[in-house]
C-alpha positions as CSV (number, residue, x, y, z in Angstrom):
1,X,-57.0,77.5,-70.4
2,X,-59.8,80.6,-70.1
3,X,-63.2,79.5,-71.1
4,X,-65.8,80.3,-73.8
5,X,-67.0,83.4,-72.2
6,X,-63.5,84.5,-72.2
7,X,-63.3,83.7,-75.9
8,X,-66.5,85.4,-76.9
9,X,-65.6,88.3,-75.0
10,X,-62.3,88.9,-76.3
11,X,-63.5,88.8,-80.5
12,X,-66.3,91.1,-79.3
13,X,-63.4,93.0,-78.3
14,X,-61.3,92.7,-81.3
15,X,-64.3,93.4,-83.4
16,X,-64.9,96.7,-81.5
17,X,-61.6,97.3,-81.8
18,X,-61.6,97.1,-85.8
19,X,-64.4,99.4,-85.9
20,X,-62.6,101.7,-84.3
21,X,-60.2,101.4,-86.0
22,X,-62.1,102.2,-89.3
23,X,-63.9,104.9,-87.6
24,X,-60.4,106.9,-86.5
25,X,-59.3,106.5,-90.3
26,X,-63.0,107.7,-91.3
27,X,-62.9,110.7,-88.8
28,X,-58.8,111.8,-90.3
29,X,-60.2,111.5,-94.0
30,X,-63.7,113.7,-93.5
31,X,-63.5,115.4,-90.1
32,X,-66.9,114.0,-89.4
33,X,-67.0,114.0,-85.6
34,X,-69.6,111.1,-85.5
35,X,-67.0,109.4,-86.9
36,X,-64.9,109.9,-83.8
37,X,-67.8,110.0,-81.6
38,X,-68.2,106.1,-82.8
39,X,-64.4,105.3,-82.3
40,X,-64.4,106.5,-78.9
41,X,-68.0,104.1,-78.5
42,X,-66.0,101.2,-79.8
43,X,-63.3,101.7,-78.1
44,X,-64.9,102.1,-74.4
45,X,-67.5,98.9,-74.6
46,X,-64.5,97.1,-76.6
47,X,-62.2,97.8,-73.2
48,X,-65.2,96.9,-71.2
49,X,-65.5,93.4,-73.3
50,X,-61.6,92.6,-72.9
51,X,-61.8,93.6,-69.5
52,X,-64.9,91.3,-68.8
53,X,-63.0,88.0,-70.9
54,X,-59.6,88.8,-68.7
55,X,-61.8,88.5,-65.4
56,X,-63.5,85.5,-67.1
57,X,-60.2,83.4,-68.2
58,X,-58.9,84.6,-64.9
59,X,-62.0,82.9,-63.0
60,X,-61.7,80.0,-65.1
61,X,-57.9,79.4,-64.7
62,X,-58.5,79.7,-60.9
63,X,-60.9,76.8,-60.4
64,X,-58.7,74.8,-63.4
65,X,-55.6,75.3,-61.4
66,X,-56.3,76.8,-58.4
67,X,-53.7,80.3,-59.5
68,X,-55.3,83.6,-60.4
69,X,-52.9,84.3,-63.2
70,X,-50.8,82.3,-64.8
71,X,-49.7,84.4,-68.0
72,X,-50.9,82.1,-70.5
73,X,-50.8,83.0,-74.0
74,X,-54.3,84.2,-74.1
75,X,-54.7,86.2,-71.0
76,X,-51.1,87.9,-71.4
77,X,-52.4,88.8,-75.2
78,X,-55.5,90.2,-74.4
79,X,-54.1,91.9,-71.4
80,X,-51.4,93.8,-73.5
81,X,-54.7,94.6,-76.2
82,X,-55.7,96.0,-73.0
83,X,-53.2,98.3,-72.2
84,X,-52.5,99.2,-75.6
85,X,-56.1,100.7,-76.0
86,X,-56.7,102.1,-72.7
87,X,-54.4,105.0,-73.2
88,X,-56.8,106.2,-75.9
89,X,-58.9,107.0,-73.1
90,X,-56.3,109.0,-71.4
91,X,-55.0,111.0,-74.4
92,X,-59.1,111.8,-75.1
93,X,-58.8,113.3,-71.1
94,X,-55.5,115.0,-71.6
95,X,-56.4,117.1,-74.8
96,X,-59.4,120.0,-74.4
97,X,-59.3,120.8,-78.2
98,X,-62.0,119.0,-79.8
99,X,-60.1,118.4,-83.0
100,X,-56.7,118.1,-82.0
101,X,-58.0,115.3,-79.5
102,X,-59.9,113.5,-82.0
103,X,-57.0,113.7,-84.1
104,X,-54.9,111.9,-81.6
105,X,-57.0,109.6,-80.5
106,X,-57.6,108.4,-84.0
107,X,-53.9,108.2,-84.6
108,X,-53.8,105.9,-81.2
109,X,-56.4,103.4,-82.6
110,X,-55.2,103.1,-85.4
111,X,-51.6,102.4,-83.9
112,X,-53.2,99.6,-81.6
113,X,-55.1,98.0,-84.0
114,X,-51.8,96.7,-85.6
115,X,-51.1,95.0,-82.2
116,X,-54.2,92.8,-83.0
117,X,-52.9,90.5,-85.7
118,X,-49.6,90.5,-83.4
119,X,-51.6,88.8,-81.0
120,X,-53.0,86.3,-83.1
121,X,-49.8,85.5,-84.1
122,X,-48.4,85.2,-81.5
123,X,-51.0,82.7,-79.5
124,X,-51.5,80.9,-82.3
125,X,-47.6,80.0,-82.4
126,X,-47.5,80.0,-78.1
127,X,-50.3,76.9,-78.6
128,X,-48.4,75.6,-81.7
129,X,-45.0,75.0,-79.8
130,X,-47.2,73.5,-76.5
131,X,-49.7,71.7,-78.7
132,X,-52.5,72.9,-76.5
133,X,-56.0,73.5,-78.8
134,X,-58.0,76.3,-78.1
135,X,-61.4,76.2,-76.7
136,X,-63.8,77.9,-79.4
137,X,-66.2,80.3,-78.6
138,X,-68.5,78.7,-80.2
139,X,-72.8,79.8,-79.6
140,X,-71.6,82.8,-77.0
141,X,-70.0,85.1,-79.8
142,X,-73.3,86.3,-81.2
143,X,-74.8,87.3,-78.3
144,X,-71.8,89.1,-76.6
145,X,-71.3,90.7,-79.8
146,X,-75.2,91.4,-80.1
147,X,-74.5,93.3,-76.0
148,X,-71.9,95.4,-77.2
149,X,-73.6,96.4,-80.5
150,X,-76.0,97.5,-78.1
151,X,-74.3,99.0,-75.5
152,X,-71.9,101.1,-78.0
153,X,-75.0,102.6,-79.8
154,X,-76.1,103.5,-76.7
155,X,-73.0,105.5,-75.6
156,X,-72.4,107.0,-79.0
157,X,-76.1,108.6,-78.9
158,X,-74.9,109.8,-75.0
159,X,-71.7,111.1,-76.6
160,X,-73.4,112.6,-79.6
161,X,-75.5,114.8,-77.2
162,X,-72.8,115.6,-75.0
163,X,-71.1,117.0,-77.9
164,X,-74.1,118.9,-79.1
165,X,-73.7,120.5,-75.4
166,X,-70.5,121.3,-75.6
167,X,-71.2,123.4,-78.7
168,X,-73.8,125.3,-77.7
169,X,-71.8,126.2,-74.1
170,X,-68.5,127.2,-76.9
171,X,-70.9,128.7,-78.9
172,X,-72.8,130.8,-75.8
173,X,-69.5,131.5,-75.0
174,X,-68.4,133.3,-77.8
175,X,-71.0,135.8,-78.0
């Protein structure tokens, strides 16, 4: 069973992953790119997060049981939150129209959110039928959430400027 930094790490995850999610819907209602420029935030540190708790409950099931992977509920859930989200990176790579990509990309969040309470489900009826409890995350939520807070304002100012870049080059290119 994956530990409490596993835990932690994943609702940071799922947290970042709602506020991307409400960022995408933001963005498709205004067309205010700080909207997107915050979904794309969330969404990188909240991949980051997962990625961190899969290594962690990965770790944790090795020196448990001695296997790297055992496709437990919990690590085969947040792995497929995993690869749900990271083809929003791709899509944001594969499109050079700034509006037509944040477009898609907000229709891909807010597709993969939905896979979220699917998950929850899911585990929650996985540990139901093998009457195994879960470990809670307990003290380590706060300050894994508290990281990411911190490192997703950080790359939304980065992406903020880059965009301001990219306007003036379009712009210098125009005339």
């Amino acid at each position: 069973m994956p530990g409490t930094l596993f835990d932690a790490s994943v609702w940071a995850a799922l947290l970042a992953a709602v506020v991307a999610a409400v960022a995408s819907i933001l963005f498709l209602r205004t067309r205010n790119f700080l909207y997107d420029s915050l979904a794309l935030a969330a969404t990188e540190i909240g991949l980051l997060l997962l990625a961190a708790g899969i290594v962690a409950g990965t770790v944790a099931i090795r020196l448990a049981g001695g296997l790297w992977w055992t496709w437990n509920a919990h690590l085969t859930a947040a792995l497929v939150c995993w690869l749900l989200y990271a083809p929003y990176l791709m899509l944001r790579n594969a499109i050079e129209e700034p509006s037509r990509r944040a477009a898609s990309a907000a229709a891909a969040s807010i597709f993969a959110i939905f896979d979220v309470p699917i998950i929850a489900v899911a585990v929650n009826w996985w540990l139901a039928r093998h009457a195994v409890a879960p470990v809670p995350a307990g003290w380590m939520i706060l300050p894994v959430v508290l990281i990411g807070a911190v490192l997703a304002w950080i790359r939304l100012r980065q992406e903020q400027r880059r965009r301001a870049q990219d306007a003036e080059r379009r712009t210098a290119q125009e005339i």
